[in-house]
TORPA-122807 format. One record per residue (C-alpha): residue in one letter; chain; x, y, z. Coordinates in pm, 1 decimal. Example, Ala and Ser with C-alpha at 12.3 -4.5 7.8 and 13.67 -1.06 7.14 Angstrom:
2
<node resn="A" chain="A" xx="1230.0" yy="-450.0" zz="780.0"/>
<node resn="S" chain="A" xx="1367.0" yy="-106.0" zz="714.0"/>
// end
This chain:
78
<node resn="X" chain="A" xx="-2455.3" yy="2171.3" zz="1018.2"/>
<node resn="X" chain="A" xx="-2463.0" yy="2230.2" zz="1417.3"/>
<node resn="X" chain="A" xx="-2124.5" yy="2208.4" zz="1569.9"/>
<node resn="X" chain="A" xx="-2025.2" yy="1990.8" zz="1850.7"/>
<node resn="X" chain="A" xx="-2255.5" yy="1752.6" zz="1783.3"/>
<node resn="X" chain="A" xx="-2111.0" yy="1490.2" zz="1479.1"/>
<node resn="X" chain="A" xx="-1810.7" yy="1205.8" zz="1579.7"/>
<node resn="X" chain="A" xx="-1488.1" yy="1267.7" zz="1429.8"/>
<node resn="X" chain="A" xx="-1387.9" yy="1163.1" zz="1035.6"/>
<node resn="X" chain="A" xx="-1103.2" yy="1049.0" zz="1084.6"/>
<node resn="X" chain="A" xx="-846.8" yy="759.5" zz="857.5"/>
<node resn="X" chain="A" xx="-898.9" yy="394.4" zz="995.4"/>
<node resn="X" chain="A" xx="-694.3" yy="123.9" zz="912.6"/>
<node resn="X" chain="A" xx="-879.8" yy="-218.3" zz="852.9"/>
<node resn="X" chain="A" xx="-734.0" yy="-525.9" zz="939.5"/>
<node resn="X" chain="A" xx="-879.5" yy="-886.8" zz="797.4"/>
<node resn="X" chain="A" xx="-831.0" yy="-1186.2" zz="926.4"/>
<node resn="X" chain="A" xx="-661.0" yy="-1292.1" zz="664.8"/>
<node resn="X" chain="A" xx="-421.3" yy="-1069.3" zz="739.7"/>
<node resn="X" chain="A" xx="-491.8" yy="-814.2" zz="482.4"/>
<node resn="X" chain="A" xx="-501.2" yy="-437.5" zz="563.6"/>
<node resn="X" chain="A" xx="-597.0" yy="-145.6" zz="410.6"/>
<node resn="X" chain="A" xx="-646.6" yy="260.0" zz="519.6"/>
<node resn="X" chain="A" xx="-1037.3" yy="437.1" zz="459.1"/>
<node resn="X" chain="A" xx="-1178.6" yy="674.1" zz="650.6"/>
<node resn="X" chain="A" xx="-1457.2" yy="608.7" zz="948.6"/>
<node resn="X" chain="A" xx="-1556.4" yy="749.2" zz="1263.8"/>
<node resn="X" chain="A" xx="-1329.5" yy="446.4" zz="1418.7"/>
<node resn="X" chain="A" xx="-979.2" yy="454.1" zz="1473.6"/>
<node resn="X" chain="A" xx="-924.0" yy="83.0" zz="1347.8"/>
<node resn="X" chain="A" xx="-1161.3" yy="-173.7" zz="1250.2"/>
<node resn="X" chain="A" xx="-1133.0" yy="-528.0" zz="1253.2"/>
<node resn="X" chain="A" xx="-1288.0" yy="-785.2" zz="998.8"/>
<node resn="X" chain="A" xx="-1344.4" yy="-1156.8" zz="932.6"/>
<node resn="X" chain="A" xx="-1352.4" yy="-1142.6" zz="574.6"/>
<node resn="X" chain="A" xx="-1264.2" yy="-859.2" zz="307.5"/>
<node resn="X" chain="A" xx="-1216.7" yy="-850.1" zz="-109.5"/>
<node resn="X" chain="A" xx="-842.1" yy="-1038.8" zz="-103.5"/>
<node resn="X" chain="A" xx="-1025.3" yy="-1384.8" zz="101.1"/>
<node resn="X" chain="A" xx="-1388.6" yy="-1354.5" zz="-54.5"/>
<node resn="X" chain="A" xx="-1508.6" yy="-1615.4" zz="-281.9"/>
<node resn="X" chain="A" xx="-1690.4" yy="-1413.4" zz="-482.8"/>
<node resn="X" chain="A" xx="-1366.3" yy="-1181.6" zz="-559.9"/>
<node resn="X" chain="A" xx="-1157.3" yy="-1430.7" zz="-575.7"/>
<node resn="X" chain="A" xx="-1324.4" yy="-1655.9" zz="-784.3"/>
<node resn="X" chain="A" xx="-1229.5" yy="-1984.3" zz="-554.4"/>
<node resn="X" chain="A" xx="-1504.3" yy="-2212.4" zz="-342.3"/>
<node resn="X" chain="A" xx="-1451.4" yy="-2177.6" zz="-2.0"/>
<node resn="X" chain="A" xx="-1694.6" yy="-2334.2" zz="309.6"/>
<node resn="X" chain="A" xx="-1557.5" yy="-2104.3" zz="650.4"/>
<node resn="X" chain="A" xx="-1811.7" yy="-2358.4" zz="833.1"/>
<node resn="X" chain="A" xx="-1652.1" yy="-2329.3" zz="1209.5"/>
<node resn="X" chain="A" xx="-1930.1" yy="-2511.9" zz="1349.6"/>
<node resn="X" chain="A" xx="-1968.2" yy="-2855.0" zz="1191.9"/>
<node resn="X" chain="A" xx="-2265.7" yy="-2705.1" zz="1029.7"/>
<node resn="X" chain="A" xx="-2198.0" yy="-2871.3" zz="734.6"/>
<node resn="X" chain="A" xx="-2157.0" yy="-3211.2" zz="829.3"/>
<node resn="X" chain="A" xx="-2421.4" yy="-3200.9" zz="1071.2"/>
<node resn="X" chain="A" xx="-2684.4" yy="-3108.6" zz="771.3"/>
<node resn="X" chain="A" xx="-2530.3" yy="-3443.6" zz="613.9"/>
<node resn="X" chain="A" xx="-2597.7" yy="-3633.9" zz="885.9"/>
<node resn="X" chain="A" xx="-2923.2" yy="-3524.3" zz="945.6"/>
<node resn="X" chain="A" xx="-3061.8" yy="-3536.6" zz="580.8"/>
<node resn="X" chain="A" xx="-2823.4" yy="-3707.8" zz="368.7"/>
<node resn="X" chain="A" xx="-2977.6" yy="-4035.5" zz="363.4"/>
<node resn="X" chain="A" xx="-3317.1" yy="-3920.0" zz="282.3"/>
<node resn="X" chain="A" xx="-3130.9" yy="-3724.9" zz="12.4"/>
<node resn="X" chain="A" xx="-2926.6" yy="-4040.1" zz="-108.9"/>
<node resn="X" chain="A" xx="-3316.2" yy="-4212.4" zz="-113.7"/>
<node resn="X" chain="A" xx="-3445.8" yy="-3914.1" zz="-295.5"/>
<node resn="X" chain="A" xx="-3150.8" yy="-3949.4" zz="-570.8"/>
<node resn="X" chain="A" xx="-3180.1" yy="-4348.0" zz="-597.1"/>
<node resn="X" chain="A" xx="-3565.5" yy="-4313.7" zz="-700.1"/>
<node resn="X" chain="A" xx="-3538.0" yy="-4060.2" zz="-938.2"/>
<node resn="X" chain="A" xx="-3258.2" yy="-4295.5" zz="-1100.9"/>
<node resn="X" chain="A" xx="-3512.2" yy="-4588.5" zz="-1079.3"/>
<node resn="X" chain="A" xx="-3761.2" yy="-4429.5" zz="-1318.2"/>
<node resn="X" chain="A" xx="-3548.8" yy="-4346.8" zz="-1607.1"/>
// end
C-alpha cells in the first residue's frame, strides 16, 4: 500500500433523525442520517408512509376514481 495517499480511518459517530446514535468507523468524522435500524419499517416491524410531499394524496387524487371504477366493475361481474 503507497503511503500518503489513502483518507484517514478514523471512529464516526452517526446520528439519525430519529434521534438515535451510534459509533462505526468511516473516513468521516460524523455522519448524519434520515433513517437507520431503530425507525425502519422493515426492522421494526411497524407500517410507516415518511411521504413529506403530499405524494400520497396527490396519487389519490389523480387516480383514485378510475381505481374506485376499476373496483366497482370487477364487483359487478361476480
Amino acid at each position: 500500500m503507497q503511503e500518503n495517499i489513502h483518507p484517514k480511518y478514523m471512529d464516526t459517530k452517526v446520528t439519525c433523525g430519529c434521534g438515535n446514535s451510534f459509533m462505526t468507523r468511516s473516513t468521516k468524522p460524523e455522519l448524519k442520517v434520515d433513517i437507520c435500524n431503530a425507525c425502519h419499517p422493515f426492522y421494526t416491524g411497524k407500517l410507516k408512509y415518511v411521504d413529506t410531499a403530499g405524494r400520497i394524496e396527490k396519487f389519490n387524487r389523480k387516480y383514485g376514481s378510475a381505481l374506485n371504477n376499476l373496483r366497482k366493475k370487477g364487483e359487478k361481474k361476480d
